[in-house]
N, C-alpha and C positions, 0 to 999 in steps of 0.2 A: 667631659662627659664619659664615663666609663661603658666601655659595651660589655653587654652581658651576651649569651649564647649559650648551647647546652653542653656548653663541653665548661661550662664555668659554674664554680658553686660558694654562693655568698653567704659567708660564716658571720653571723650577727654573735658578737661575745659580749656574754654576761649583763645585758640591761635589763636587771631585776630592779625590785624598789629600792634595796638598801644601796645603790650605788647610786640609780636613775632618780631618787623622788629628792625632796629635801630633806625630809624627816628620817629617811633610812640611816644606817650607821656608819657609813661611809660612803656620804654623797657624793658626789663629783659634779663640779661647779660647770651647768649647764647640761645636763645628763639629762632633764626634762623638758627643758625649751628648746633647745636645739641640737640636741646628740637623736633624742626619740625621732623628732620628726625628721631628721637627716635621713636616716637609718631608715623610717618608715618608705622616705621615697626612693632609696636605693633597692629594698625589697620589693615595691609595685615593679622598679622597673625591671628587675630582675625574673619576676615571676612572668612579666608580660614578654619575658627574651626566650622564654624557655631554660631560664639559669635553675637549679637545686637549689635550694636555700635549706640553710641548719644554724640552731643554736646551741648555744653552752650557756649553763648555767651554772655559779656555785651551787652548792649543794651539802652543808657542812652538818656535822653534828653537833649535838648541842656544845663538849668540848671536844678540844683538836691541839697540836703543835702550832697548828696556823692560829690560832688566838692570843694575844697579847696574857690573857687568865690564866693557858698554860705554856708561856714560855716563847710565844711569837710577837710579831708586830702589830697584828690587826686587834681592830676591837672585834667583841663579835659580829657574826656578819651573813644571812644567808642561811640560817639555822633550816635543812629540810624540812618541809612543809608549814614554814612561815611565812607572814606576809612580807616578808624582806626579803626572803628568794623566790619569790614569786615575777614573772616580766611586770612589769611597767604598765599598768592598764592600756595606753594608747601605745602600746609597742604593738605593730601589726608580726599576729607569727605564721607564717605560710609554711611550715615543715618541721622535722624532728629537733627536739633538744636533748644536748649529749650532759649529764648532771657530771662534774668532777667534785673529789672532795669528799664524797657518801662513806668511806670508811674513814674520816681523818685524815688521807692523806693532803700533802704540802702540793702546792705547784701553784701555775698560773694559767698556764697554756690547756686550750681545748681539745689537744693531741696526747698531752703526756703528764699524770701527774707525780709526785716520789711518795715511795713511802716512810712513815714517818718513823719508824724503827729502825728498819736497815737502808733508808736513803736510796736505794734501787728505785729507776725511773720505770713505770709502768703505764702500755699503752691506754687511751682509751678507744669508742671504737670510729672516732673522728677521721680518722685517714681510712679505712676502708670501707666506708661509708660512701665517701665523696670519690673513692675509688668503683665503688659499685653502683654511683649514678652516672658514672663514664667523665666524669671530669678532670680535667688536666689541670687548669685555671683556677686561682682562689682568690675572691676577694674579700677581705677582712675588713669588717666596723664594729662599733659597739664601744666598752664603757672596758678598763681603763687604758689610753692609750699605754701608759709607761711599764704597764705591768700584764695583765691578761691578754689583752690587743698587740703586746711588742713582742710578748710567748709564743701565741699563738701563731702570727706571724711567722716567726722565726723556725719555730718546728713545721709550721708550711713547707715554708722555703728547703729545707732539713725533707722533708718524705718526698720533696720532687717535684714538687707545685709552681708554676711562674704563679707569682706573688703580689698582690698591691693592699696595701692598707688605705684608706680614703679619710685625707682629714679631717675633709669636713665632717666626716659621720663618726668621731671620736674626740675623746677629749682626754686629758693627763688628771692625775692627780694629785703632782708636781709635792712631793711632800718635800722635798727638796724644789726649791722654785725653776731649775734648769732641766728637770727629771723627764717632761716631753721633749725638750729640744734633743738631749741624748739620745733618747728610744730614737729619734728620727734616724740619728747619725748611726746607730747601730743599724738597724734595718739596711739602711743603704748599703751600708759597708758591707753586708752580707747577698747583696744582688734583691734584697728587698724592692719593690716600687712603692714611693709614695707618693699620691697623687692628690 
């Protein structure tokens, strides 16, 4: 059981539709049955600890670097003010959402994205944020583990944060079938917790 307290502030990453439903563009298998309602009781219990709670969300334009259309991996995904980046109707939101991605830029993490011209990493405004709710503590859930959840994470750990990812309240999207076991191994290896 995770303790929350206010010096801890739980980063719920990216369960919009197109990740969390079935029908979005890049589901992730269980993102509705059990990643939402994970995540929802890790927020009740956070909020009742006096923990910050924040989200990330994509937030893409209609094209991008990050699209398969021009020139990346993903299909599209998350287009602002679509119903695919939109949270997950039963996603409970108890505080602010940080949108990455609003100019095209690349990344994964809810701390830092690139730009897609000159590849310069650019903050967002996710670390002083959680810097100016007094918290030390970060705990990280949400949709996908092996890529936005292992970022996010990572750049946690990276501005100073003791760090835990919770697996029950994430899931992989293994495009490669060993792609969450990895992230595990990475996280660790960097002073990550995952619990």
């Amino acid at each position: 059981m995770t303790r929350y307290d206010n010096n801890t502030a739980l980063v719920v990453v990216d369960v919009q539709n197109d990740f969390a439903d079935p029908s979005g563009s890049l589901y992730v298998a269980g993102g509705d049955t059990e990643v939402v309602p994970a995540v929802n009781r890790e927020v009740a219990e956070a909020v009742a600890a006096g923990s910050s709670v924040f989200y990330t969300q994509d937030w893409h334009p209609e094209r991008t670097p990050h699209f398969a259309i021009d020139g990346g991996i993903w299909p599209v995904h998350c287009v602002a003010g679509s119903k695919g980046a939109d949270f997950h109707p039963d996603l409970r939101v108890e505080g602010p959402s940080v949108r990455k991605g609003t100019n095209g830029e690349d990344g994964y993490s809810g701390f830092t994205m690139r730009d897609p011209a000159s590849g310069d990493t650019l903050p967002t405004p996710l670390a002083s944020m959680i810097r100016e709710a007094g918290c030390r503590r970060v705990v990280v859930v949400g949709l996908a583990l092996d890529y936005c959840v292992k970022d996010t994470a990572l750049d946690s750990k990276q501005e100073g944060f003791d760090t835990t990812v919770l697996l029950g309240a994430t899931a992989a999207v293994n495009l490669a079938p060993d792609d969450g076991d990895k992230a595990i191994e990475e996280l660790r290896q960097v002073g990550v917790k995952v619990a």
